[in-house]
N, C-alpha and C positions, 0 to 999 in steps of 0.2 A: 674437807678438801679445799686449797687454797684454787681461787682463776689457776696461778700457774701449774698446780697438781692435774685439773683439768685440761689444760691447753696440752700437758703432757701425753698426758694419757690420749685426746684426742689426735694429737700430731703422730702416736704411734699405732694408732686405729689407723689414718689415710696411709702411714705407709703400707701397711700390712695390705689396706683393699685395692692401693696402688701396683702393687708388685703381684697380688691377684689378678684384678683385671687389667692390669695396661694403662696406657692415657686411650683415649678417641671414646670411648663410650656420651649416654647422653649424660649432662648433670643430676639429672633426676635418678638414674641408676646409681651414682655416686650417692648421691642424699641418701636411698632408701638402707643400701648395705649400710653406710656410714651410721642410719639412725637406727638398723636393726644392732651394728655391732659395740657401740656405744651402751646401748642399752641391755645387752647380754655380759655389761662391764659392771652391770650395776647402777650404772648413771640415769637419774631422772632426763628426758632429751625430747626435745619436741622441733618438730616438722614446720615449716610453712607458716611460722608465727605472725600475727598482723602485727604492725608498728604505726600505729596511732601519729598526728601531728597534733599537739596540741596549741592550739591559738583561741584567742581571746575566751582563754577556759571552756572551751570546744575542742573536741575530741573529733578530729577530722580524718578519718579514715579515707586515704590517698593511695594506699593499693602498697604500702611498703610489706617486706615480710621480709622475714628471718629465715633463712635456708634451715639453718640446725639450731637451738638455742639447749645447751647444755647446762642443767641443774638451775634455768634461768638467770646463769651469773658470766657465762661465755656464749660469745655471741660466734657464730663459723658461719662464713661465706664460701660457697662453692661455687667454683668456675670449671668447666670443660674445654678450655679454649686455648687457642694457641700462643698468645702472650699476655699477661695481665698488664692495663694501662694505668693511669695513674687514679682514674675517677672510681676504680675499683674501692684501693682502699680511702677514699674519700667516703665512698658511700657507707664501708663496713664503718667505719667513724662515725658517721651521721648515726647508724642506728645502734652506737653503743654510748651514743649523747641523750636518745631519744628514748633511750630501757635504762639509763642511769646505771650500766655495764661497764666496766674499768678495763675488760681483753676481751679483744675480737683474734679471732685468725683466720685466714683469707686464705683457702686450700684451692690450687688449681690442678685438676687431676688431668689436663691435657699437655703439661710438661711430659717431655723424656724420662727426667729425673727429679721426686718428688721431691729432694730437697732444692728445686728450682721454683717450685710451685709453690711455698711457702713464705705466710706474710704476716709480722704480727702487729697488731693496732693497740695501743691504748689509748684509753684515756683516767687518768689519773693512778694508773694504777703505780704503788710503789716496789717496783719488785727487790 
C-alpha cells in the first residue's frame, strides 16, 4: 500500500467517525475510535508515538508524539478545535522531517464539515 493508499483509506476512516460522532468531542475520543478503526482495516497503527530530536547524535526526547502513525509511513495529526492555525501544519511537518515520512494528514474533527477539517502535508512525497 502506497502513503497515498493509506491517507485514503485513513481520510475515509475520519469521515465515517465524523458523521458518527459529530465535531465537539475530546481529541482523544477521536484518536482512540480512529486508532481502533484503522486497525479493524487491517492496518498496522499506533497511538501516542514519541518523536525523538536528534542533535549532536543525541537522541533528545522533548515530549514530541505522534497522534496516529499509520503502517509507520503516515504521519495524522488530530485536532478537536475550532479552526486550524497555521503552526499546526508546521508542526505535522516537523514531525514528518523528524520520522523521515513523505505524508502527513492533519484531521480536525471540531469542523462542521469534515471536508473543512482536512489538511495534507508532504514532504518529498512524489504523488
Amino acid at each position: 500500500m502506497t502513503e497515498n493508499d493509506l491517507a485514503r483509506t485513513t481520510v475515509d476512516t475520519a469521515y465515517q467517525i465524523h458523521r458518527q460522532l459529530g465535531p465537539g468531542l475530546l481529541e482523544s475520543v477521536y484518536q482512540a475510535v480512529m486508532v481502533h478503526e484503522l486497525r479493524k482495516r487491517g492496518l498496522q497503527v499506533e497511538a501516542e508515538v514519541p518523536v525523538p530530536v536528534v542533535w549532536d547524535d543525541t537522541k533528545l526526547e522533548v515530549g514530541f508524539r505522534i497522534d496516529v502513525f499509520v503502517e509507520r509511513r503516515l504521519v495524522v495529526e488530530l485536532k478537536s478545535i475550532e479552526k486550524i492555525a497555521p503552526v499546526h501544519k508546521k508542526v505535522l511537518l516537523t514531525y514528518l522531517r523528524l520520522t523521515n515520512s513523505r505524508l502527513g494528514l492533519l484531521i480536525n474533527f471540531g469542523e462542521e464539515l469534515m471536508k473543512d477539517g482536512l489538511s495534507r502535508v508532504v514532504n518529498g512525497l512524489n504523488e
